[in-house]
C-alpha positions in Angstrom: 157.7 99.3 10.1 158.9 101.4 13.4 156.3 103.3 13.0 154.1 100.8 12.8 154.8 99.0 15.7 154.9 102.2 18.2 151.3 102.6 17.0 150.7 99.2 17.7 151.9 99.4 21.1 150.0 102.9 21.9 147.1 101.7 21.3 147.6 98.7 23.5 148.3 100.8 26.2 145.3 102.8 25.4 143.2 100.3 25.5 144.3 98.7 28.8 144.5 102.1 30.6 141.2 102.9 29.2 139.8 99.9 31.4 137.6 100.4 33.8 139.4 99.8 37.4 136.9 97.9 39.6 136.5 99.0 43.4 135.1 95.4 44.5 133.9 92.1 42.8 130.7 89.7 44.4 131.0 86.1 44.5 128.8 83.7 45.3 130.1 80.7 47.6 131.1 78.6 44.2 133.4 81.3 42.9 130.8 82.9 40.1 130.4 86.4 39.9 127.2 87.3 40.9 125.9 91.2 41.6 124.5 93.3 44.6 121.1 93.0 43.5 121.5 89.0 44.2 122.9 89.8 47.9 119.5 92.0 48.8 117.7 89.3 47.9 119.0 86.5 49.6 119.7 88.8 52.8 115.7 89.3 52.9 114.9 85.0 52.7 117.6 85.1 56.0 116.9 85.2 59.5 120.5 86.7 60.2 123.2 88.7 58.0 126.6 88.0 58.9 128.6 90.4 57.2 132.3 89.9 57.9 134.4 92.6 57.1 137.8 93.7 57.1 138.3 96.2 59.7 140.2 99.1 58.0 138.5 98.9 54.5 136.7 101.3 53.4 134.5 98.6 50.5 133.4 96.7 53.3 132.2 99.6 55.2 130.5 101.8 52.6 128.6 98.3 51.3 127.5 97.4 54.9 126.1 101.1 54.6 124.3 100.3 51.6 122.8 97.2 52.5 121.3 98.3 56.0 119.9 101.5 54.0 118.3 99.2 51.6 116.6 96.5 54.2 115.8 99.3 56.5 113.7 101.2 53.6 112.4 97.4 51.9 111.8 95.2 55.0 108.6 94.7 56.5 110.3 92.9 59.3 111.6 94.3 62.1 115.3 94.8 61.7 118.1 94.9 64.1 121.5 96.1 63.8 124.3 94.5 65.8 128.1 94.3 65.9 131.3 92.9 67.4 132.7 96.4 67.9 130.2 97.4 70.7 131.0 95.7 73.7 127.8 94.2 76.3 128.3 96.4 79.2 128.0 99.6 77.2 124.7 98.3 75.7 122.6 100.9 78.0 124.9 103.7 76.3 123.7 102.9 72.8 120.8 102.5 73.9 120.1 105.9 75.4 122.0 107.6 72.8 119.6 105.6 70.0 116.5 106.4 72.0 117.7 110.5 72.0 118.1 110.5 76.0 121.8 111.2 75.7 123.8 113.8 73.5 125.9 112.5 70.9 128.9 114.2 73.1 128.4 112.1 75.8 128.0 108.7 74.4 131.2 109.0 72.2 133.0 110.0 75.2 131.6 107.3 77.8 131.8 104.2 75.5 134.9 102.6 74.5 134.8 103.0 70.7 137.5 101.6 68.3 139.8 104.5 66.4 137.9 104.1 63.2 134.7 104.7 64.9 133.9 108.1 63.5 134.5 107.1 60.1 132.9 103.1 60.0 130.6 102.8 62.4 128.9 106.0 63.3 127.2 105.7 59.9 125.7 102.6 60.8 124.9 103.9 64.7 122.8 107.0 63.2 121.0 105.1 60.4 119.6 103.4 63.8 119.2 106.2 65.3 117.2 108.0 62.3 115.4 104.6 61.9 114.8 104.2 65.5 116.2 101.1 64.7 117.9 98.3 68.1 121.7 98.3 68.1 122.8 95.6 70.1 126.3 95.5 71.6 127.4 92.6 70.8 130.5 91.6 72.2 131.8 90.3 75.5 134.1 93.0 77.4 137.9 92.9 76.4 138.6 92.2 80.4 136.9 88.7 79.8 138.5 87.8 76.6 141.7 88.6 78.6 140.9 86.3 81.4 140.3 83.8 79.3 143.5 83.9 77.2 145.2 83.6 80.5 143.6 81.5 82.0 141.4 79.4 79.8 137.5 79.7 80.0 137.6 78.5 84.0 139.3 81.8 84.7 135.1 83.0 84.2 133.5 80.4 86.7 135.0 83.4 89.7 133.6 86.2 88.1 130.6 87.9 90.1 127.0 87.4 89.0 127.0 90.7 87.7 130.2 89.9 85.4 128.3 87.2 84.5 125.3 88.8 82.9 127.5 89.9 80.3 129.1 87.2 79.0 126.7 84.1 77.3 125.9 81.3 80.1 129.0 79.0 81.2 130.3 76.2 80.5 130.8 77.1 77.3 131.0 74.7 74.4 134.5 74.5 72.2 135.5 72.4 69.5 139.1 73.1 69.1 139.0 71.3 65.9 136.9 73.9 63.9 139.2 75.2 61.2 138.8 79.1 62.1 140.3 78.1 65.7 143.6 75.7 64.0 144.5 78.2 62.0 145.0 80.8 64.5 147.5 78.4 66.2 149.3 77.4 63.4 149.5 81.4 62.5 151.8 81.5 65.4 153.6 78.4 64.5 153.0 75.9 67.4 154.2 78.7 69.8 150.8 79.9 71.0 149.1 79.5 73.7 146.4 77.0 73.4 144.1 79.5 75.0 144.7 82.2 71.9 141.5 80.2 70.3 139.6 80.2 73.8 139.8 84.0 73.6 138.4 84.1 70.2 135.5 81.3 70.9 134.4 83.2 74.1 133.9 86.2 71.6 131.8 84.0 69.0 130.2 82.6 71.9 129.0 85.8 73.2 128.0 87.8 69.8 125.9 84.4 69.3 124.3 84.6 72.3 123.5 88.3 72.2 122.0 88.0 68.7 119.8 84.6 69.8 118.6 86.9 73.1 117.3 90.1 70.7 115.5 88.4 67.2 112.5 86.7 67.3 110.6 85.1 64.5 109.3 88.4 63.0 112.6 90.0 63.1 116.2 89.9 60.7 119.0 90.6 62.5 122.0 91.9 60.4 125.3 91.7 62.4 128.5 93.3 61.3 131.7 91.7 62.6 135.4 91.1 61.2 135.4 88.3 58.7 137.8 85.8 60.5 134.4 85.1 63.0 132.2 83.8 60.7 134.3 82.5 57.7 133.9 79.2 56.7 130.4 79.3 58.3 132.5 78.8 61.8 132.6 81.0 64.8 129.5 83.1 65.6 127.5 81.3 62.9 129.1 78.0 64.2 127.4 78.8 67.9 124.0 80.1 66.3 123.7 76.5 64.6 124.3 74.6 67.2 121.6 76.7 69.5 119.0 77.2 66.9 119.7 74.6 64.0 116.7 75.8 62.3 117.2 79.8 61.6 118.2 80.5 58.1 121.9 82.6 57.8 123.5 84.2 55.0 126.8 84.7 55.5 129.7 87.8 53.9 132.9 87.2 53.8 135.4 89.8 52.9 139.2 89.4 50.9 141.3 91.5 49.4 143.2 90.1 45.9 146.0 91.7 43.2 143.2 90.8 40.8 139.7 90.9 41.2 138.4 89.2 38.0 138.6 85.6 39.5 138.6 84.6 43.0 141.7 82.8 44.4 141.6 79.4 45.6 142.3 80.1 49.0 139.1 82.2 49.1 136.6 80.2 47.4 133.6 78.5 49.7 134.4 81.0 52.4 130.6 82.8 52.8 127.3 82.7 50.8 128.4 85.1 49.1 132.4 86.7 49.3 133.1 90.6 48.6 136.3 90.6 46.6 138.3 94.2 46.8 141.5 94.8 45.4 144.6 94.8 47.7 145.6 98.2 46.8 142.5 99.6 48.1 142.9 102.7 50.6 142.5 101.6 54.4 140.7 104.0 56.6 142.8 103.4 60.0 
C-alpha cells in the first residue's frame, strides 16, 4: 500500500513538473484568451498602437519587437514608430541618427536615454533605422513635467516661445476625474500633491499631441509607452479622442500575475487586448 501511494505521488509530481511553464498569456478586453496572431490583425484595422508596457520587463519588450518587425514587413501603410522614452527636444538627434548623418557614438552620448536603453529600446531605434522608418520623440522634457508638479500647468504660460514648441499648445485640458489620474492620488493616500496628476496629464497631453502632428490618413502610428498612460483607454488615448474622435485605436496593456491561466479581476477591461506575464518573470533594469 506504501508503495503504492509513493508511486501515486511521483507521478503527480511528474506530471505537474512536466507542464509547460508559460512566458506570457494574451487577453482580449473581456478576459478570453485570445493569441498573437489575433493582435496583428486588429493592430493593421487601427490607426494608432498603443502598447503599454512595463518598463523593466523583458515580455513586454521582446513582443513590442515582434510586432513592429511584423507590421514593418506586412503593412502597406506607412508606419511610424514613437515613444514616451524619447523626449521632444532631442527629436533632431533621432532624427539624424535614423537618417545616418550622425554615428551611433554620438547620439547615445548627446541624448538623454533611460538605463535600459541599450537593452529595450535600441532594438526598436535600429529596426527604424534599417527600415528608414520616423521615430518620433514623444514626450515633453522632464524640466516641464517638473514645473508643472510644482507649480501646476500655469507654471508653463512663462516659459519662452521656444520652450513652448515643445510642449502641446496651452491651456491644456484636464479632467481630474479620469480614473488613471484618482488613483495616483489615492496611491499616496490623500498626502499628494494635487499637481502629482498635472505632471502626468502634461505628459499624455504632449505624447498625444506629438503622435496627432506626425500620422496622417495613409499612415499607423505604433507608440510604445508605460502601461499606466493609456490603461483604461485614459491618458494619451484619452487626449487622442478628444482631438480626433474619429481615428481608430487599439490599445496593450501590460500586468504581471502569480498565475497566468486566468486574468485577475483587477486587470480585466484594461486594453483591447492585455499581455498577461508571470510575476516571477526576470526584469532587465
Amino acid at each position: 500500500m506504501k508503495k503504492f501511494v509513493w508511486i501515486t505521488v511521483g507521478f503527480f509530481l511528474l506530471v505537474s513538473f512536466k507542464q509547460d511553464k508559460q512566458a506570457y498569456q494574451l487577453f482580449d478586453i473581456k478576459g478570453k484568451k485570445t493569441q498573437y496572431k489575433d493582435l496583428l490583425k486588429e493592430a493593421r484595422k487601427a490607426d494608432i498602437i498603443f502598447f503599454g508596457e512595463l518598463h523593466n520587463n523583458p515580455i513586454c519588450h521582446w513582443l513590442q519587437r515582434e510586432l513592429t518587425r511584423d507590421l514593418a514587413k506586412l503593412e502597406s501603410r506607412k508606419l511610424i514608430l514613437g515613444a514616451e522614452m524619447f523626449e521632444t527636444d532631442n527629436q533632431l538627434l533621432l532624427d539624424e541618427y535614423i537618417s545616418g548623418t550622425i554615428s551611433e557614438r554620438s547620439f547615445e552620448t548627446q541624448a538623454r536615454l533611460w538605463p535600459n536603453y541599450e537593452t529595450d529600446y535600441k532594438p526598436l531605434v535600429e529596426i527604424a533605422r534599417k527600415n528608414g522608418l520616423p521615430f518620433i520623440a514623444t514626450n515633453i522634457p522632464r524640466r516641464y513635467a517638473s514645473v508643472v508638479h510644482k507649480k501646476g500647468f500655469e507654471g508653463l504660460d512663462s516659459l519662452s516661445a521656444e520652450a513652448k514648441s515643445l510642449i502641446p499648445p496651452l491651456p491644456v485640458e484636464y479632467d481630474p476625474e479620469l480614473k488613471g489620474y484618482q488613483e495616483m492620488l489615492n496611491m499616496m493616500g490623500g498626502h499628494a500633491s494635487p499637481n502629482l496628476p498635472k505632471a502626468q496629464a502634461i505628459k499624455d497631453a504632449a505624447m498625444a499631441y506629438q503622435i496627432l502632428q506626425h500620422m496622417d490618413e495613409h499612415s499607423l502610428f505604433l507608440h510604445f509607452n508605460g502601461t499606466y498612460h493609456s490603461n483604461n483607454f485614459e491618458g494619451i488615448a484619452w487626449y487622442v479622442k478628444r482631438d480626433q474622435p474619429g481615428l481608430q485605436m487599439l490599445t496593450i496593456a501590460s500586468v504581471e500575475q502569480k498565475d497566468i491561466d486566468e486574468l485577475d479581476d483587477e486587470n480585466q477591461s484594461l486594453a483591447d487586448f492585455i499581455l498577461c506575464v508571470p510575476e516571477t518573470m526576470t526584469k532587465t533594469h
